[in-house]
Every structure is written in C-alpha cells, then in structure tokens.
C-alpha positions in Angstrom: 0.0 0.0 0.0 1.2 3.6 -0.8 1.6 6.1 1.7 -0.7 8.9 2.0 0.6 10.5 5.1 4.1 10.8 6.8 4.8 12.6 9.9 8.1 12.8 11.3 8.7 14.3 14.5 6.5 17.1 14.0 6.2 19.9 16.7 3.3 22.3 16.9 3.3 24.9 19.2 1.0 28.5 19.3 2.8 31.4 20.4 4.7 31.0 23.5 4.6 28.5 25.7 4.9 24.4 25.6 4.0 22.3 22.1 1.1 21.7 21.7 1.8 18.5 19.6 5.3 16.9 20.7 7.6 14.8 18.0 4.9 13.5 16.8 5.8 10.5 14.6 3.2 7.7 12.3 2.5 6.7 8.8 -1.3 6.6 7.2 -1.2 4.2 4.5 -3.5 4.1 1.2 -7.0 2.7 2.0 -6.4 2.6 6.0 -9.2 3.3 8.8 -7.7 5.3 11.9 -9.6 6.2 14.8 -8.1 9.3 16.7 -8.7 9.2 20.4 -7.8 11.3 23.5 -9.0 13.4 26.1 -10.5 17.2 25.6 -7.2 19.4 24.9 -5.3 16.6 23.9 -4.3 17.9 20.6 -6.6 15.9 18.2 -8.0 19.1 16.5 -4.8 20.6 16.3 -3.4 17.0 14.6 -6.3 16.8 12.2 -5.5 20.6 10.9 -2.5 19.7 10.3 -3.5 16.8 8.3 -6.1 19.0 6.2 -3.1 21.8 5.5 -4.7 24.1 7.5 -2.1 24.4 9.7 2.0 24.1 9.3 3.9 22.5 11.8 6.0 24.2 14.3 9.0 21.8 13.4 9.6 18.3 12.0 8.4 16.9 8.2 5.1 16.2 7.0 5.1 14.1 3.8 1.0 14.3 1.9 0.6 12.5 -1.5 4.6 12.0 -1.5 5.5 15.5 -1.6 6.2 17.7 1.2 3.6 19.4 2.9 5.5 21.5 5.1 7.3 23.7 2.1 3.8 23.2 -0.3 3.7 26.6 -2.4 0.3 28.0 -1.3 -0.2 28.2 -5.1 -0.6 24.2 -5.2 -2.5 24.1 -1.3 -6.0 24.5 -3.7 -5.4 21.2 -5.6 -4.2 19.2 -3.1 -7.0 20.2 -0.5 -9.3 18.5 -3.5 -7.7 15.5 -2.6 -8.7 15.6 1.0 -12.7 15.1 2.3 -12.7 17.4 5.9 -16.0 17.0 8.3 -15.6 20.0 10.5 -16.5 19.4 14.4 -18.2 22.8 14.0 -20.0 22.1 10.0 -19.1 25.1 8.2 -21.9 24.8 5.7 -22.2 28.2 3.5 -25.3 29.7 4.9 -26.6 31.6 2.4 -26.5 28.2 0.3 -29.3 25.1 0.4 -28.3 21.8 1.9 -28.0 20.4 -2.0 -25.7 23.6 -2.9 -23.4 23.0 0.0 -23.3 19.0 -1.0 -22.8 20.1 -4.2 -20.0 22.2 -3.9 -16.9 19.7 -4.4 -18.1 18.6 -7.4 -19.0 21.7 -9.1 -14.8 22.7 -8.0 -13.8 19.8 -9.7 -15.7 20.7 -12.9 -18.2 17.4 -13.3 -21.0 18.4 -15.4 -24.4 19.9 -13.4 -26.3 17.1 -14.7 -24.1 15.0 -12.6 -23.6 16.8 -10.4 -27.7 17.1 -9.8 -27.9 13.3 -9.8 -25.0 12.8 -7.1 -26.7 15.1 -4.6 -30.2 13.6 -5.2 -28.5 10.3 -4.1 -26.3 11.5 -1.4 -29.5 13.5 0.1 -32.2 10.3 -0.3 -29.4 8.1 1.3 -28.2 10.5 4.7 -32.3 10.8 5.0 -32.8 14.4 4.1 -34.5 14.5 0.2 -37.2 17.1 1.9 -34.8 19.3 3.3 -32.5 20.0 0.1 -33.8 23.4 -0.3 -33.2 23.8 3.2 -30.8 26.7 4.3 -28.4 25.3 7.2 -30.1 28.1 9.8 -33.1 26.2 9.7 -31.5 22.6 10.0 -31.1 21.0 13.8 -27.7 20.4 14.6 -28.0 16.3 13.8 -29.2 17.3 10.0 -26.2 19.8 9.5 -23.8 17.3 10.3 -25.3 14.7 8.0 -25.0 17.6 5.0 -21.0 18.4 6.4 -20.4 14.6 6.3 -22.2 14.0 2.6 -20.4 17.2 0.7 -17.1 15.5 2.4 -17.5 12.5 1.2 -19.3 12.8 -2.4 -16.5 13.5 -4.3 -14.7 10.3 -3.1 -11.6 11.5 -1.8 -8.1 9.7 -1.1 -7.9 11.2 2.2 -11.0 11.6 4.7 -10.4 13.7 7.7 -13.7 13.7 10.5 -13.8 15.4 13.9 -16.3 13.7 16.0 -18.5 13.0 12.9 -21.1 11.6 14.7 -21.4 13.8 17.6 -24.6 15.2 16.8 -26.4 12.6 15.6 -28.7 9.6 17.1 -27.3 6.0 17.6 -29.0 4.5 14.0 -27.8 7.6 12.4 -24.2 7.3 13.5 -24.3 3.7 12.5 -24.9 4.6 9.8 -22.7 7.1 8.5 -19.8 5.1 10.5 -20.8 2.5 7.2 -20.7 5.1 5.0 -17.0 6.1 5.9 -16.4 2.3 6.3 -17.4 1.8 2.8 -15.2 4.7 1.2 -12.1 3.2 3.1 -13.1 -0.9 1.5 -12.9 1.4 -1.9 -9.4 2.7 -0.7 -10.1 6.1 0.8 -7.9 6.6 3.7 -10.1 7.6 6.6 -9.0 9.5 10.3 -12.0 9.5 12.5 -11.4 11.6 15.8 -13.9 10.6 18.3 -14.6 9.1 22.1 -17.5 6.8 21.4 -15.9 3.4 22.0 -18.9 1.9 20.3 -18.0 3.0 17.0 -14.5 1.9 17.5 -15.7 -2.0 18.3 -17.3 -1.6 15.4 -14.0 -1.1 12.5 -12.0 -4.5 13.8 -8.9 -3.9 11.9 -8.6 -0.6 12.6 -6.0 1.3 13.7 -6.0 3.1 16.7 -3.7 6.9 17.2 -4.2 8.2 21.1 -3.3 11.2 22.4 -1.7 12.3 25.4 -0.9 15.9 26.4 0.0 16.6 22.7 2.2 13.1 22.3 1.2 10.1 20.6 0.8 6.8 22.8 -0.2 3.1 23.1 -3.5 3.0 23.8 -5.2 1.2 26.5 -5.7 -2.5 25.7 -8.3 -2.7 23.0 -11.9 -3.4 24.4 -13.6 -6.8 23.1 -14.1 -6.4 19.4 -18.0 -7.1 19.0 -19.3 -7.8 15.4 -18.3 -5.6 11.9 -20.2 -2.8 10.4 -22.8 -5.0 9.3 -23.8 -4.0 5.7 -27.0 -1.3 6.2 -29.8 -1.8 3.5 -31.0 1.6 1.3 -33.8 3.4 2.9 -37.1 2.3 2.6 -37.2 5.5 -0.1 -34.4 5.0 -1.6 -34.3 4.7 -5.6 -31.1 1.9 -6.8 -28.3 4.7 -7.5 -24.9 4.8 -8.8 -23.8 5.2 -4.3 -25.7 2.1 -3.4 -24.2 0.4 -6.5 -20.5 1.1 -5.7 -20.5 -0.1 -2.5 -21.4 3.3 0.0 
C-alpha cells in the first residue's frame, strides 16, 4: 500500500509556551481506517489541521501525496486540499446556500457536469435521509441534520484522504451507524479515513482498525483494546431509496 501520510517528529506549538503536539511521529497508508482518540485538549483538532493543511507545523516533516507538505507553495495548497474530504466538528456549511448547494459544492470545484452533479446530490441526500430538506438553508436545519449535509459534501467527491472530527457527535445511535458504514465503505474502496472521536462503540465496530491516542500533545499506546464485538454490518437503502450509482458502488 502507498503512503498517504508521513509525519516525522512534527512539533506544533502556538505562540509561547509548551507544544502543543510533541515529536509526533506515524505513517497513514492508502485505504487505511484510523480512529483518533484522546482526552479534551489533547491535541486531536490541532493534529487533524494539520492533516487538512490548515495548519503548518512548528517543526519536523510532514510528507502528503509524497511531496512535502510543510514547504507546499500555497499556489498548489488548492489542488491538493481536493484530494482531502474534511468533516468539520463545527459544520461550516455556507449559509446563504441550500443543503444540496453545499453537498454540491466539491463537485461543481472539480468541474463534473451539473447534470451529474444534480444526480450525485439527489442520491447522497435520499441516502443521509434528508431529500425534503434539500432546499433547506443550514439556519433552519437541527444540529444532527447539518452534520449529516457536512459529512455528505465531504464525502461525495470520493476522496483519497478523509479527515472527521467527532462526525457523529450530533447525531442519534442508528444515524451514527450509519454514517460510520458510509465512511467504512469509502475506506473498503481505498479512501484513507482519520476519524477523531470518544464513542468506544463505533471503535468496536471497525475490527482492523487502527488506533492513534493522544496524550498531552504526544502520541501513545493506547489502553488495551476493548472486546471487538461484530463488523459494520452492511446497512440496506432506505425504505425511499431509488437503486443509484452510491448504493451500487458499495457506499
């Protein structure tokens, strides 16, 4: 497998003041599944920026794609950002565009005709649940329906890289099983996925998956694994749901 990610002894620090990320070292190989765990303050957010090129490191080498993050000219940070699916702890949906305009919006970057484009968002909407709402502004979704639309314009475009912060924070139990299959799905096509959360449940539910915890800004063992229950079992279209080209790919 080819890698996607390198970090080498990376150091992040704001200001003054200790690191907040401390020779940080690991590798995320092509079509892995990562769960990032760790207590509040622990640096998670901080390490998924970095991961997203939101955020140079203090010190140390980041390697995305094979090239060198940490020297990128900003001039190629556009095109390599297309690579990378982000689901924002805090949404970021445009709010002056509909739920299908914000789902829309990596596609329309990328060029893909608006007939597909149309067509994609139709089946990403019927599948996350939320057909009625596509005309919907994101001030007048609840918090659970915003974070389905953050999670469906991150992942439509199928990137190589998928980085989530607590994805399924603000969602209810069926839902987050759901869209823990979804990501699960994009990573058995070969999408490399980091998932930061603390829901333990989810974690049983990836066996194979690999496991980065944070301590005080420094990567560590984590505790023993819990007992690994049964898979992601594979979750049937919605009752509503017409065949499309999602359902037939695999997500």
């Amino acid at each position: 497998m080819a890698n996607i990610v390198q970090f080498e002894n990376v150091g992040l620090r704001y200001g003054v003041g200790e690191e907040t990320l401390c020779d940080v070292s690991f590798t995320l190989r092509s079509g892995q599944f990562h769960f990032l765990t760790g207590a509040s303050g622990a640096g998670k957010t901080s390490l998924l920026r970095l991961l997203y090129l939101s955020q140079r490191p203090s010190r140390g080498i980041i390697r995305l794609f094979g090239e060198d993050a940490v020297i990128l000219p900003r001039d190629r940070l556009p095109g390599f950002r297309r690579r990378i699916g982000v689901v924002f702890q805090d949404f970021r949906l445009i709010p002056h565009l509909s739920a299908a305009d914000n789902i829309a919006l990596p596609l329309r970057v990328a060029g893909m005709a608006e007939s597909d484009v149309a067509r994609a968002v139709r089946e990403m909407l019927n599948w996350i649940g939320l057909s009625e709402r596509a005309t919907a502004r994101p001030a007048t979704l609840s918090g659970g329906e915003q974070q389905r639309v953050a999670i469906a314009r991150a992942v439509i475009a199928r990137p190589e890289l998928l980085v989530a912060d607590e994805p399924t924070g603000n969602v209810d139990p069926a839902m987050a099983e759901r869209l823990l299959h979804l990501f699960h799905s994009l990573h058995r096509l070969g999408t490399t996925v980091v998932m930061a959360t603390h829901d333990w449940h989810l974690i049983e539910r990836v066996p194979g998956a690999h496991h980065l915890h944070l301590e005080r800004g420094r990567l560590v063992d984590p505790d023993p694994d819990p007992p690994v229950t049964s898979p992601v079992p594979p979750i049937p279209p919605r009752p509503d749901a017409k065949p499309s080209t999602i359902v037939r790919s695999g997500l």
